[in-house]
N, C-alpha and C positions, 0 to 999 in steps of 0.2 A: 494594542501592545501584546506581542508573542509571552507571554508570561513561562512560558513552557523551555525558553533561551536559557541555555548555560554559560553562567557568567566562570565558573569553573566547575570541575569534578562531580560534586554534588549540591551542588547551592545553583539555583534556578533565579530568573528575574523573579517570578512570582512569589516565591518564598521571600525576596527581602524587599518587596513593596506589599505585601497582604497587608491588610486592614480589616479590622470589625466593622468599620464605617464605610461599606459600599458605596456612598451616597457621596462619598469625599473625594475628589480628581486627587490622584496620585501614582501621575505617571514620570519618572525622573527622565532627565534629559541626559545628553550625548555623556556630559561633562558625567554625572552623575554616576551614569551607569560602569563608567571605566572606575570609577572614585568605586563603586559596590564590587568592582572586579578587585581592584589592590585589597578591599577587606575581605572578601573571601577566597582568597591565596592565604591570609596567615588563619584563616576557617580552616581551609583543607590541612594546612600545618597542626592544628589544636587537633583536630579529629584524629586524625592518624598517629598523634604522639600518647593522647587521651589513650583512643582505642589499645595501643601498645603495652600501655602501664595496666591495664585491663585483662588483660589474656595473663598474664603469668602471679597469680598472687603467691606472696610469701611461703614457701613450704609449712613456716609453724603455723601455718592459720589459710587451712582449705578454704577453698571456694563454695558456699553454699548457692546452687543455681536458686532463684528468685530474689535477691533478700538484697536491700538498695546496698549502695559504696560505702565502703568503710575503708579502715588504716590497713585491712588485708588486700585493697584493690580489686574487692569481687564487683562485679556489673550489676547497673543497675539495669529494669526489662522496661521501665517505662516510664515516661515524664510526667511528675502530676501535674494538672492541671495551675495554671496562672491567676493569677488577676492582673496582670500586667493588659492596661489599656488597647495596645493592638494586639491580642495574643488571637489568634484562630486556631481553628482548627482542621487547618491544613494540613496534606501533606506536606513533609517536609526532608530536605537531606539523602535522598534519595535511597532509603533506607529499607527500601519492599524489595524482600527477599536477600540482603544483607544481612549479616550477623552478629554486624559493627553495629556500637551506638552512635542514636546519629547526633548531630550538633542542631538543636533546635531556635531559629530566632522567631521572639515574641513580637519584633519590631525592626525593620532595615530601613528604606528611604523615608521619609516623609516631606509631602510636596506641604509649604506654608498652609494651607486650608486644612490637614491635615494634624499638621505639627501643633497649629492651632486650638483643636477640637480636640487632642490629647493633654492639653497643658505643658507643655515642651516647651524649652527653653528657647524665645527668638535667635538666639545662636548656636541652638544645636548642632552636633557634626549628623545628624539625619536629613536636616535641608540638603547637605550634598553629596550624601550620599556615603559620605565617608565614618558613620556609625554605626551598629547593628548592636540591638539588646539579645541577651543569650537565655534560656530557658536554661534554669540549674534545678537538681533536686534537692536545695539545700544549702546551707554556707561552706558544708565540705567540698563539695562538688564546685561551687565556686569559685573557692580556692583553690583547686586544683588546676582549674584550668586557668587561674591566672598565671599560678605559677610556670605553665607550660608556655603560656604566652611571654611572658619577662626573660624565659630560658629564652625563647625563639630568638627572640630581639637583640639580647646578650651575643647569643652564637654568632647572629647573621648581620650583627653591627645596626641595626634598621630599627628605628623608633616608631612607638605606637604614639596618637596625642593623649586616649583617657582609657585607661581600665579602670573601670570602677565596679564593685560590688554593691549593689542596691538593694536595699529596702522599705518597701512603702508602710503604710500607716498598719494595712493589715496581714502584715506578715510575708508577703509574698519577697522574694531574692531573687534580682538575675544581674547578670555580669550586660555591664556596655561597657563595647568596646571600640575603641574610632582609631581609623590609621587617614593623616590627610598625606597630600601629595607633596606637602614641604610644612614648616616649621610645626612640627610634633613637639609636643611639650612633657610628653609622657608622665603625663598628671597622674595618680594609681591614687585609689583611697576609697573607702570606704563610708556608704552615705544613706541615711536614714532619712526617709522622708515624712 
């Protein structure tokens, strides 16, 4: 598998099939890999609306370079680290030598032997391709780009199936997010594991 393929702009095959588990076949098929292209089209939409709201903070409230996101919109410089089950530590987003942040996914396809060994749900939108977990700094940041995702949807008429903001036992938050190729149910909620 050419892992090095771009399925769009900045999102690579490799970046949304990585795994921690090397040892786990998970290579997605034809169907799959088109289903990882419709979700990283509204990826390159999130990045680019993210990055925008980013560059201009509020006059009454400068930008201090270093210092994570807040309600002034200053950038954060870097993602902490996960406990989210497939997180690596990949490149990712195509973000060397870029000045944009990039959009980082902990988790995109999972082939069943995979989905498996992460404790994923037998009907995950990962089997096809059609999910991707999002690395957030935070529940602000979370929320932020949900919100940009719902604008997107809203604008372009086009249904996502789940944006959910997650949380596992120990603290860690990221956004999944699934677009399938027909009956989207645009589930949105918030969920503690």
């Amino acid at each position: 598998m050419n892992q090095s393929i771009h399925l769009s702009e900045h999102f690579t095959l490799g970046e949304v099939t990585k795994s921690r588990y090397a040892e786990v076949y998970n290579i997605p098929s034809h169907v799959a890999i088109e289903n990882l292209k419709r979700v990283c089209s509204w990826l390159e939409e999130l990045r680019k609306r993210y990055n925008q709201r980013q560059v201009s903070p509020p006059s009454d409230h400068p930008a201090h370079p270093g210092t994570p996101p807040n309600l002034g919109g200053e950038k954060i410089t870097a993602a902490p680290p996960s406990d989210h089950p497939c997180d690596t530590a990949a490149p990712h987003s195509g973000h060397l030598g870029d000045t944009e942040e990039p959009i980082v996914i902990n988790s995109g396809y999972r082939s069943p032997q995979l989905n498996r060994k992460v404790g994923g749900s037998p009907t995950s939108n990962h089997l096809t391709g059609c999910a991707v977990d999002i690395r957030v700094a935070g529940i602000e940041q979370a929320m932020r780009y949900a919100v940009i995702l719902m604008d997107y949807a809203d604008e372009t008429r086009q249904d996502y199936d789940e944006l959910l903001i997650e949380k596992n036992r120990y603290g860690a938050i990221w956004l999944h997010f699934a677009v399938r190729p027909s009956d989207n149910r645009r589930k949105t909620m918030f969920l503690i594991k």
